[in-house]
Residue frames relative to the residue before (quaternion, step in Angstrom):
aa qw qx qy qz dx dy dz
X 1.0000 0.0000 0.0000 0.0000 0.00 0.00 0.00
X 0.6136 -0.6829 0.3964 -0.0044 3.35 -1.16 0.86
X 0.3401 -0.6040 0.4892 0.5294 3.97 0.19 0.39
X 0.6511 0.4884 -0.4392 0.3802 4.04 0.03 -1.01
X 0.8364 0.3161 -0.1794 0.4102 3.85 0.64 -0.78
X 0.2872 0.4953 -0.5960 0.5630 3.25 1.76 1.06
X 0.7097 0.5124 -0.4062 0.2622 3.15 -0.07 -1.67
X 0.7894 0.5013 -0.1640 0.3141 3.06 0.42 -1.73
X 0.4138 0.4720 -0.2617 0.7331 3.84 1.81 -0.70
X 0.8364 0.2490 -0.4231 0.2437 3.74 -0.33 0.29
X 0.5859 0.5379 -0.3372 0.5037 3.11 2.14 -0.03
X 0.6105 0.5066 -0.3586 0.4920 3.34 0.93 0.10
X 0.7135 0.2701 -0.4201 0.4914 3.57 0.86 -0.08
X 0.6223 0.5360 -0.4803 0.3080 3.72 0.79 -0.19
X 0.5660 0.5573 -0.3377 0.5050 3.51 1.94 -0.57
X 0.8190 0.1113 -0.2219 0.5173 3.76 0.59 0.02
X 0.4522 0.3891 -0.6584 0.4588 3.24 0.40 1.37
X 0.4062 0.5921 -0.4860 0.4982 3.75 1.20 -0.31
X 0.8503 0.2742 -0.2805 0.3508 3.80 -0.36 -1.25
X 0.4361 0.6926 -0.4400 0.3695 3.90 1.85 -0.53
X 0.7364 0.4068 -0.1994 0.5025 3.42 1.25 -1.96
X 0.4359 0.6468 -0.3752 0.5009 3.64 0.57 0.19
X 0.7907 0.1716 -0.1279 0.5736 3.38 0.07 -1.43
X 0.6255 0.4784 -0.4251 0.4463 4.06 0.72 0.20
X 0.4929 0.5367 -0.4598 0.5075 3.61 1.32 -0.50
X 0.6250 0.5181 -0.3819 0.4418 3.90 0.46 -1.31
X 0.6519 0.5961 -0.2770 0.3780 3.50 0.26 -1.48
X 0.7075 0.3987 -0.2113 0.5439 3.67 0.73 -1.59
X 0.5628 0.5839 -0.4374 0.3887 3.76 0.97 -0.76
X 0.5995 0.7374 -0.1063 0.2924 3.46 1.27 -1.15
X 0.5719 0.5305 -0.1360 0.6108 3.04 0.89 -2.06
X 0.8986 0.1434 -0.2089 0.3583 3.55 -0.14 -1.35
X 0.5595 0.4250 -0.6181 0.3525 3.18 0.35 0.69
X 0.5072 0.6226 -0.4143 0.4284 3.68 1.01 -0.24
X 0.7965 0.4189 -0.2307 0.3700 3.11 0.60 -1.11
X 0.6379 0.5998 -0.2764 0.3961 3.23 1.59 -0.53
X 0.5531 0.6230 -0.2376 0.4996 3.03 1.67 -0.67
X 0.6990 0.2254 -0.2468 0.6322 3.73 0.58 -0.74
X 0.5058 0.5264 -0.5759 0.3681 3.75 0.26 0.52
X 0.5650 0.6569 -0.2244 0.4461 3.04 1.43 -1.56
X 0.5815 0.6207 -0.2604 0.4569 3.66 0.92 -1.21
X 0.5524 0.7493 -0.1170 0.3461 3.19 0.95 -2.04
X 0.7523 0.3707 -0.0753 0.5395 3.53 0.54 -1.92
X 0.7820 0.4004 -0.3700 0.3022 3.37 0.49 -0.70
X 0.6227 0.4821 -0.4046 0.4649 3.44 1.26 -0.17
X 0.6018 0.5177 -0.4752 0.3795 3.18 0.77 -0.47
X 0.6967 0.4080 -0.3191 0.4963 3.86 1.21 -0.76
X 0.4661 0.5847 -0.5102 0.4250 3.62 1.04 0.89
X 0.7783 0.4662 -0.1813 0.3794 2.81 0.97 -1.55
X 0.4935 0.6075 -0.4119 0.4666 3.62 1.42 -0.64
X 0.6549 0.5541 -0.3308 0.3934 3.77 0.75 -1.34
């Protein structure tokens, strides 16, 4: 391999590991609000059930 087909092989993965970590930030944004949400759920029966 060539210096031109490093270069060029390192701008193509830094350009789509950019849009990977992007769409995994969204994804993780997801999960935890889901998960926070039925935790949320989670606590409140348990403070029903405690009552």
């Amino acid at each position: 391999m060539g210096k031109k087909d490093g270069t060029r092989w390192n701008r193509l993965t830094t350009s789509n590991s950019g849009q990977v970590l992007t769409q995994m930030t969204f994804y993780k944004k997801q999960t935890w609000q889901m998960l926070i949400q039925r935790h949320s759920h989670q606590c409140s029966d348990h403070i029903n059930v405690k009552r």
